[in-house]
MMTF fields as JSON, N, C-alpha, C and O atoms, coordinates in Angstrom:
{
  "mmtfVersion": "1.0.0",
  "mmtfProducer": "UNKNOWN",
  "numBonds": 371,
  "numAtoms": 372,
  "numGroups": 93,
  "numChains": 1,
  "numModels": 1,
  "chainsPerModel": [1],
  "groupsPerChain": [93],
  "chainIdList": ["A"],
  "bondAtomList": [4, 2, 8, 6, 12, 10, 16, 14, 20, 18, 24, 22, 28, 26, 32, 30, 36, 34, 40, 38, 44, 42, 48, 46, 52, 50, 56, 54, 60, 58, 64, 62, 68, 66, 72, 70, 76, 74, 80, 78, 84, 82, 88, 86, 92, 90, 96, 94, 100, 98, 104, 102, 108, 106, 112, 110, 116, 114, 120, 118, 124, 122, 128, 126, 132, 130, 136, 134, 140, 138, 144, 142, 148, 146, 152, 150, 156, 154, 160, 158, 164, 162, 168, 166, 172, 170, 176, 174, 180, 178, 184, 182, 188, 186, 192, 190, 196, 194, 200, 198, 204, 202, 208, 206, 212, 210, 216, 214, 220, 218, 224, 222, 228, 226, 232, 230, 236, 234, 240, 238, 244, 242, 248, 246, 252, 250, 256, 254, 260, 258, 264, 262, 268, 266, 272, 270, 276, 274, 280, 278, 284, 282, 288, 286, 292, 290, 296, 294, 300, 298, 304, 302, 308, 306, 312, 310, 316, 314, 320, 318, 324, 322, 328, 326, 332, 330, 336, 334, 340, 338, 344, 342, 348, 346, 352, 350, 356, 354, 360, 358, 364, 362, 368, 366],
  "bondOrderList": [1, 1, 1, 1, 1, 1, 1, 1, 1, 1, 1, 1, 1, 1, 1, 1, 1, 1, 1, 1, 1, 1, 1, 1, 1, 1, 1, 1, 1, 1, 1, 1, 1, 1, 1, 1, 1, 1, 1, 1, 1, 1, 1, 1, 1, 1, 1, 1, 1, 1, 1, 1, 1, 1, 1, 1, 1, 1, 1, 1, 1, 1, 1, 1, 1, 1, 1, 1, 1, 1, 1, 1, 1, 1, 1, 1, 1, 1, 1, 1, 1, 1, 1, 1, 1, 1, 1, 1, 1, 1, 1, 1],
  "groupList": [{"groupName": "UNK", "atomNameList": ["N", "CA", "C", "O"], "elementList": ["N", "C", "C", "O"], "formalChargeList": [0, 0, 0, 0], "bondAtomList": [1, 0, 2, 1, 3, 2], "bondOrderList": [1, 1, 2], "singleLetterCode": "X", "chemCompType": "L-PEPTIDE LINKING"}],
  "groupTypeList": [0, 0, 0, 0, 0, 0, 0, 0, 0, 0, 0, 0, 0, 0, 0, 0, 0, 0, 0, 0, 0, 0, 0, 0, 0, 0, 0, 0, 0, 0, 0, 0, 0, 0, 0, 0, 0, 0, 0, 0, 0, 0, 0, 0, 0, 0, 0, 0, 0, 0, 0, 0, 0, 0, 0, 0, 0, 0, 0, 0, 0, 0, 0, 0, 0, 0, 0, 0, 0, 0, 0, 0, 0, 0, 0, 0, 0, 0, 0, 0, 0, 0, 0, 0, 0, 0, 0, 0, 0, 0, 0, 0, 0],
  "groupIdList": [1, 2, 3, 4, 5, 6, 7, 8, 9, 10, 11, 12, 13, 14, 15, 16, 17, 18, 19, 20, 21, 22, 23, 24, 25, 26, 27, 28, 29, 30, 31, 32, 33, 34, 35, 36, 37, 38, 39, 40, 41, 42, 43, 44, 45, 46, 47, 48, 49, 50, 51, 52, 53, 54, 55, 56, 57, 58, 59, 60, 61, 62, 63, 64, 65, 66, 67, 68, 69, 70, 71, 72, 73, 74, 75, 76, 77, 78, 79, 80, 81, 82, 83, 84, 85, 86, 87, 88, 89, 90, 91, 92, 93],
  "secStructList": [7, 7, 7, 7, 7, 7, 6, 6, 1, 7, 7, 7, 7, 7, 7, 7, 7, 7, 7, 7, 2, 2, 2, 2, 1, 7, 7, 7, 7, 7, 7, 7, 2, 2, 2, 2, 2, 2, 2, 2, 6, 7, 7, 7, 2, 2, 2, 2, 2, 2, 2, 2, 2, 6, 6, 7, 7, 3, 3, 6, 6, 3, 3, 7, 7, 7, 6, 6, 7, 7, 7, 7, 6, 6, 7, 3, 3, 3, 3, 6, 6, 3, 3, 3, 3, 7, 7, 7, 7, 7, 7, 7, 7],
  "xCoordList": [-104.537, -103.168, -102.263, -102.522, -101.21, -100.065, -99.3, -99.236, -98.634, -97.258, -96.447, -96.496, -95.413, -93.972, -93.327, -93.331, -92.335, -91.3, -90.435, -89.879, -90.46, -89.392, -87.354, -87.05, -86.615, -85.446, -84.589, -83.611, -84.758, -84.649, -85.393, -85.531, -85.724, -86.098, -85.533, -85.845, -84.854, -83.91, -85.152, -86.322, -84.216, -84.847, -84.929, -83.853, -85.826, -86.178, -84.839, -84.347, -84.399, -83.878, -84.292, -85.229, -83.882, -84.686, -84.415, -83.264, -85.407, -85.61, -85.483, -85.899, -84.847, -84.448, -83.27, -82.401, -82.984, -81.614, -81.001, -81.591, -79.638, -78.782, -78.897, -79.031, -78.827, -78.79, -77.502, -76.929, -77.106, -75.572, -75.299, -75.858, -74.849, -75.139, -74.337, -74.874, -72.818, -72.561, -73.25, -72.717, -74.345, -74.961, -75.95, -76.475, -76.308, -77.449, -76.009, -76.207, -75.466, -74.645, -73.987, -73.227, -74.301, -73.673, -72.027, -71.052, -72.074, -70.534, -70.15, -70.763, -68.524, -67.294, -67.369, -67.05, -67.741, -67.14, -66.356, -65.32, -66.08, -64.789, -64.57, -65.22, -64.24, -63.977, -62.51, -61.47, -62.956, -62.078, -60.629, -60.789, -59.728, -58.382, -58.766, -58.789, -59.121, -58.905, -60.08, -59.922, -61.488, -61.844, -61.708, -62.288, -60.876, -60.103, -58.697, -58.161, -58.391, -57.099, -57.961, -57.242, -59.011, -59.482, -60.157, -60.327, -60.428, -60.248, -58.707, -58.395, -58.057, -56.659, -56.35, -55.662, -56.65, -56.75, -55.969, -55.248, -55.983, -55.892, -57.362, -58.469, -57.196, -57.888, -59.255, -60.442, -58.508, -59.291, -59.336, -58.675, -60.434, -60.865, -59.267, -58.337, -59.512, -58.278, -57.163, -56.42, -56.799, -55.446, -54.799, -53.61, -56.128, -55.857, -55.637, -54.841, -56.12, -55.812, -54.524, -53.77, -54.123, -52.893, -51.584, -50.526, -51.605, -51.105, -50.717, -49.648, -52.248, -51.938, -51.261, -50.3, -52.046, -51.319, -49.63, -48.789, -49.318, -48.063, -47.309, -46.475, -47.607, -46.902, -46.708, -45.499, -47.392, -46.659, -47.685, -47.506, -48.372, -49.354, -48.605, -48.001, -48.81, -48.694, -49.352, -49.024, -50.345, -51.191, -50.48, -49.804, -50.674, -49.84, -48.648, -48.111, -48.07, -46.054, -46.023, -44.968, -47.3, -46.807, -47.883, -49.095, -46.903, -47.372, -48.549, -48.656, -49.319, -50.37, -50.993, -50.81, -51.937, -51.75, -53.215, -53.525, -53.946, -55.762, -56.977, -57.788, -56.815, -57.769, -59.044, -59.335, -59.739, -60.978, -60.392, -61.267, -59.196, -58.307, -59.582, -59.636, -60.547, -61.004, -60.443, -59.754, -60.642, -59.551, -60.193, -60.423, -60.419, -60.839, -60.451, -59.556, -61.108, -60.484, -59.18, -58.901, -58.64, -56.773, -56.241, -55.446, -56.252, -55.737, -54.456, -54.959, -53.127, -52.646, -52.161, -51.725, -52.31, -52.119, -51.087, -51.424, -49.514, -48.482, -48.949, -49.675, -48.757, -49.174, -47.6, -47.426, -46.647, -45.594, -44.991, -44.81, -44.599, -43.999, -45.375, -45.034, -46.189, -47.063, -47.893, -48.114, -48.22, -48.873, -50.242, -50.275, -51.615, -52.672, -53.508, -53.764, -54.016, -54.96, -56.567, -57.199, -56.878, -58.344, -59.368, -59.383, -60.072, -61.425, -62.353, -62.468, -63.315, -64.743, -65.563, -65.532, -66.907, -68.189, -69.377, -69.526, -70.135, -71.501, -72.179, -72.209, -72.801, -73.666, -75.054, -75.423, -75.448, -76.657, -78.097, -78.281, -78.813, -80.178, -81.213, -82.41],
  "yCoordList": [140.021, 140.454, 139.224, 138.256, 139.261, 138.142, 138.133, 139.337, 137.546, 137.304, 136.633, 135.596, 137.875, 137.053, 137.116, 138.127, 136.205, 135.174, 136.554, 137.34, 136.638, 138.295, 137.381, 136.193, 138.459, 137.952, 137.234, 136.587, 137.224, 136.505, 135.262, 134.728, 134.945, 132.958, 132.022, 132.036, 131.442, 130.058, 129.896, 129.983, 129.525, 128.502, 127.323, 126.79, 126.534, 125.064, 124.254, 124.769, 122.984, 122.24, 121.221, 120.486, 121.056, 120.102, 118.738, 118.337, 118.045, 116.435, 115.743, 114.587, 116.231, 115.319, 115.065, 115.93, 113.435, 113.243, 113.28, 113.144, 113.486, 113.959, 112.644, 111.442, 113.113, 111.574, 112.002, 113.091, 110.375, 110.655, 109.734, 108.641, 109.854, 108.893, 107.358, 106.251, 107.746, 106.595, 105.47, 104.497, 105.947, 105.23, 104.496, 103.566, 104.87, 104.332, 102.824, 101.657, 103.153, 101.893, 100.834, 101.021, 99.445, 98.424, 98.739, 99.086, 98.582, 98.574, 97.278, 96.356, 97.686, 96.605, 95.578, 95.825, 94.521, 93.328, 93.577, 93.828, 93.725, 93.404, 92.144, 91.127, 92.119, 91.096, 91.653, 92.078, 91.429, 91.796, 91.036, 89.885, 91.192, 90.522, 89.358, 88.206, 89.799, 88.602, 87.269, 86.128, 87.776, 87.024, 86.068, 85.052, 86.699, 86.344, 85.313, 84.399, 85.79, 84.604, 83.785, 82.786, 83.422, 82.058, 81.184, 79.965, 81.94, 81.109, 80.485, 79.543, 80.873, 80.93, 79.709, 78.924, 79.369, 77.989, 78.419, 77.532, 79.855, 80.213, 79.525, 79.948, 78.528, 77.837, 78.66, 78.487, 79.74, 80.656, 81.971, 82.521, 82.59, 84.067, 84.831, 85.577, 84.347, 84.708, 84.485, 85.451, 83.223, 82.951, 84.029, 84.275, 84.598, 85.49, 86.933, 87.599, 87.432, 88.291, 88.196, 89.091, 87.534, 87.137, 87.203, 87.595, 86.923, 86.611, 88.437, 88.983, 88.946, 90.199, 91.468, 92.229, 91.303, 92.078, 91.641, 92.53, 90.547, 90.652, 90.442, 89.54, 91.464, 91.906, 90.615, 90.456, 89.519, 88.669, 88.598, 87.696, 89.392, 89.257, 90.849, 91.827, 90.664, 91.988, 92.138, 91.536, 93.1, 93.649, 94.592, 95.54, 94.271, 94.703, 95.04, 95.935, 94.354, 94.248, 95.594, 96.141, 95.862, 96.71, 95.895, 95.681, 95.589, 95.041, 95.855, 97.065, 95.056, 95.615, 94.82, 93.605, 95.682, 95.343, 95.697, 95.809, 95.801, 96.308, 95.002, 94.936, 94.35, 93.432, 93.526, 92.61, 94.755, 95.095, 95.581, 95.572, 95.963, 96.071, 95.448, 94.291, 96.679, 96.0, 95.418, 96.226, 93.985, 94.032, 93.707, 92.519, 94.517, 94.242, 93.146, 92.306, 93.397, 92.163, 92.877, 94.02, 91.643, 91.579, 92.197, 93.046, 92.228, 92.821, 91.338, 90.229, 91.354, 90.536, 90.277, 91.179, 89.456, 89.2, 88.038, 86.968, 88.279, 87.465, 86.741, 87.459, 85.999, 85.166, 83.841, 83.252, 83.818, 82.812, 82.487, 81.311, 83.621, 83.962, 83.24, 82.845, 83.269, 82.584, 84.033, 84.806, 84.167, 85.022, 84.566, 83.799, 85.176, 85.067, 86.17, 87.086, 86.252, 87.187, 87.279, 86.233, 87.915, 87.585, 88.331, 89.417, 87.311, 87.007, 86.976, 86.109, 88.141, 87.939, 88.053, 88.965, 87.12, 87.009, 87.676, 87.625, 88.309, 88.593, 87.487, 86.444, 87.318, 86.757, 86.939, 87.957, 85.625, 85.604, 85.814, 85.214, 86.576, 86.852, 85.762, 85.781],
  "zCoordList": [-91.768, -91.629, -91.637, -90.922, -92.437, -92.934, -91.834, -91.586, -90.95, -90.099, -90.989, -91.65, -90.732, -91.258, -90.684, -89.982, -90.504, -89.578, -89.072, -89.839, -87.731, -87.658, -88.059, -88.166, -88.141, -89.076, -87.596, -87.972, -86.071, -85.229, -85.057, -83.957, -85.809, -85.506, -86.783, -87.973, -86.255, -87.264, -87.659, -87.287, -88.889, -89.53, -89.451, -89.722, -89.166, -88.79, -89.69, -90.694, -89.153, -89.969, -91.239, -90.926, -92.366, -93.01, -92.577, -92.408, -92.402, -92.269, -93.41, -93.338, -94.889, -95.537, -95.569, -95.681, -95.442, -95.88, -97.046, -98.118, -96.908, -98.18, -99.593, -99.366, -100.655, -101.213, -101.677, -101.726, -102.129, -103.061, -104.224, -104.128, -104.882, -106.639, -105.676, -105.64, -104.904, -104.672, -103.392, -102.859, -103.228, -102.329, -102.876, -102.263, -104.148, -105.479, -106.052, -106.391, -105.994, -106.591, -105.954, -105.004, -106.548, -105.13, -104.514, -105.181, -103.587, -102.707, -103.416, -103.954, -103.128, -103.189, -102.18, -101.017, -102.522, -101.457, -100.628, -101.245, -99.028, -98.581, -97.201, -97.445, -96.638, -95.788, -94.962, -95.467, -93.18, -92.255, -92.162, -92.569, -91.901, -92.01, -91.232, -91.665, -89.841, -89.087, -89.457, -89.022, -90.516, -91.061, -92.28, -92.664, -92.634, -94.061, -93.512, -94.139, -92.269, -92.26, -91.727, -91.703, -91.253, -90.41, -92.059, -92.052, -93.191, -95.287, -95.17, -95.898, -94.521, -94.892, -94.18, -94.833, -93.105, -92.345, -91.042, -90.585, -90.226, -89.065, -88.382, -88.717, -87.49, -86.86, -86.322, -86.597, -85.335, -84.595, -84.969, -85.85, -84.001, -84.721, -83.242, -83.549, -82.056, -81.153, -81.852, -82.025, -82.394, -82.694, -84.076, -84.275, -84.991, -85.864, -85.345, -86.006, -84.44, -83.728, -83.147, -83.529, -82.484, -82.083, -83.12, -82.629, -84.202, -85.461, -86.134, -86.409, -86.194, -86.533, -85.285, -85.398, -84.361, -83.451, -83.409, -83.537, -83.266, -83.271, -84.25, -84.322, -85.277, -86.682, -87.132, -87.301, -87.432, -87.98, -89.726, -90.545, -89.861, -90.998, -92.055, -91.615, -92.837, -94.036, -95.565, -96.588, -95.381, -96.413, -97.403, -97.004, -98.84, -99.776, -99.607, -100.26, -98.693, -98.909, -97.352, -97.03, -96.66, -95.225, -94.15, -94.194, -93.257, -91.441, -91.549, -91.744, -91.402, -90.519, -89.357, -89.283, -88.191, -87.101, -86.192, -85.006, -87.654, -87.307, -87.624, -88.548, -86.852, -87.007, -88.062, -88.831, -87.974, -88.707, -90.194, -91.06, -90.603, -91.556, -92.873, -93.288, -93.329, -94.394, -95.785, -96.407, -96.46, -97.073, -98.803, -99.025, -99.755, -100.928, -102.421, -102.507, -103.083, -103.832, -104.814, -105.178, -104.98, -105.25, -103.973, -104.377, -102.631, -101.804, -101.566, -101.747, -101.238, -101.542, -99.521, -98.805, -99.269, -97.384, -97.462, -97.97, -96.842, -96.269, -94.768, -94.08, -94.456, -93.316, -93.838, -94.905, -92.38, -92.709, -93.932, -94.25, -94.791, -95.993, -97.473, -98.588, -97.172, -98.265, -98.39, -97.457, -99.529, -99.773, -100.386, -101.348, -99.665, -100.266, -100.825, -100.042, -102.13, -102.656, -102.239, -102.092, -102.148, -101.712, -102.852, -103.432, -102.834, -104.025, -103.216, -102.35, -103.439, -103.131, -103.698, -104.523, -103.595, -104.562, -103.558, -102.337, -104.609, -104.348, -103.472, -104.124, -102.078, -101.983, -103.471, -104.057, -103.627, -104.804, -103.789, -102.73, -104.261, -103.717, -104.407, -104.12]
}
């Protein structure tokens, strides 16, 4: 005699994870603001924090004020009216 599942018991969850095409393809370079102004010749990782919290930094022509502010390439960053672009390379394996 066969048992079949009565129509009161879940169904178990599957244990596979989802795949997705964009997870098969390398990510974009990016780099954190407050790491990107200490390239810029902000001395410190505090003093860049300091800098952005108090609006004195701006990402593509708007204040910003998020330290972790990921920032991609051609992203263009004001710091004391100078404007810098940021270029990033592949680490080489």
């Amino acid at each position: 005699m066969e048992k079949t599942p009565s129509p009161e018991q879940p169904t178990p969850p599957s244990t596979a994870l989802p795949t997705s095409e964009a997870n098969s393809e390398p990510s974009e370079p990016t780099i954190h603001l407050d790491q990107f102004l200490k390239t810029c010749g902000v001395p410190t990782g505090g003093q860049a924090k300091r800098l952005i919290q108090g609006g004195e930094v701006a990402v593509n022509g708007e204040l910003e004020t998020r330290r972790r502010r990921q920032l991609r390439v051609n992203d263009e960053v004001e710091l004391d009216g100078v404007v810098y672009v940021v270029s990033l390379s592949q680490p080489e394996n």
